[in-house]
C-alpha positions in Angstrom: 0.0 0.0 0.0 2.9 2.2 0.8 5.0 2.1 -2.1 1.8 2.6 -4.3 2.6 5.4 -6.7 -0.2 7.1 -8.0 1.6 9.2 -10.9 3.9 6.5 -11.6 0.8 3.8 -12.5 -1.6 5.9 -13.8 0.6 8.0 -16.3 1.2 4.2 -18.1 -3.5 4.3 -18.5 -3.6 4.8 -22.5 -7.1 6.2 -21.6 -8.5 9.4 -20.3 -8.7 10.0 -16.6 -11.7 11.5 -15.2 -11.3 12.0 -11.1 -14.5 12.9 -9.7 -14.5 14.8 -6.4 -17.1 15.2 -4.1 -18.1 18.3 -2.6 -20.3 19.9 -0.1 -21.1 23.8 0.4 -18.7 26.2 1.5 -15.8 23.7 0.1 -12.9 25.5 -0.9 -11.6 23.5 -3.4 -14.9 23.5 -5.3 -14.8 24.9 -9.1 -17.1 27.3 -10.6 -20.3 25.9 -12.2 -19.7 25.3 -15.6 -16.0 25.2 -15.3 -13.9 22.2 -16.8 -12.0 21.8 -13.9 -8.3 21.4 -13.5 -5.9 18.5 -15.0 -4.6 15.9 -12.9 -0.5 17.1 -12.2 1.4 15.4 -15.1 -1.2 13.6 -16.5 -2.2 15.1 -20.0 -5.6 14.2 -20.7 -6.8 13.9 -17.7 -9.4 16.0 -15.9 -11.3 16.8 -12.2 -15.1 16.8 -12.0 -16.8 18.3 -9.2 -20.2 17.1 -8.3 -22.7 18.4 -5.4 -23.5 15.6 -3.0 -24.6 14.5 0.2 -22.3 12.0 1.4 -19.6 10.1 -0.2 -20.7 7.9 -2.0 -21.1 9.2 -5.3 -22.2 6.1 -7.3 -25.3 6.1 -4.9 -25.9 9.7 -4.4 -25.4 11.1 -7.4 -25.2 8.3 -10.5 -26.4 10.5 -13.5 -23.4 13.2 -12.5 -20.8 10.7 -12.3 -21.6 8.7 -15.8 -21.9 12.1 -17.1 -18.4 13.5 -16.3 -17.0 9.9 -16.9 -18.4 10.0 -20.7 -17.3 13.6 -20.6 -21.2 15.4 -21.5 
């Protein structure tokens, strides 16, 4: 688990990478409606997705959001 290296394995994924970020009001880190969102840090191709939602569970909470960003409507 430790010697897991995140930018290491997925800058080898031949595939876009969509990470989608919960967040709740008053969040700092939360984009501007509308906004693409920043890329992952050397990761071309990649991109961050914020979606509104209760808890964190996205899948449950908020399914039509996260197929969305993942098939990038």
């Amino acid at each position: 688990m430790f010697g897991y290296r995140p930018g290491t394995v997925l800058a080898r994924v031949r595939a876009p990478i969509v990470a989608v970020r919960r967040i709740t009001p008053g969040d700092d880190a939360a984009l501007a409606p509308g906004s693409d969102g920043p890329s992952l840090p050397g990761l071309a191709g990649s991109a961050v997705v914020d979606v509104p939602a209760p808890g964190h569970n996205l899948l449950r909470y908020r399914p039509d959001e996260v197929t969305a960003a993942i098939l990038g409507r």
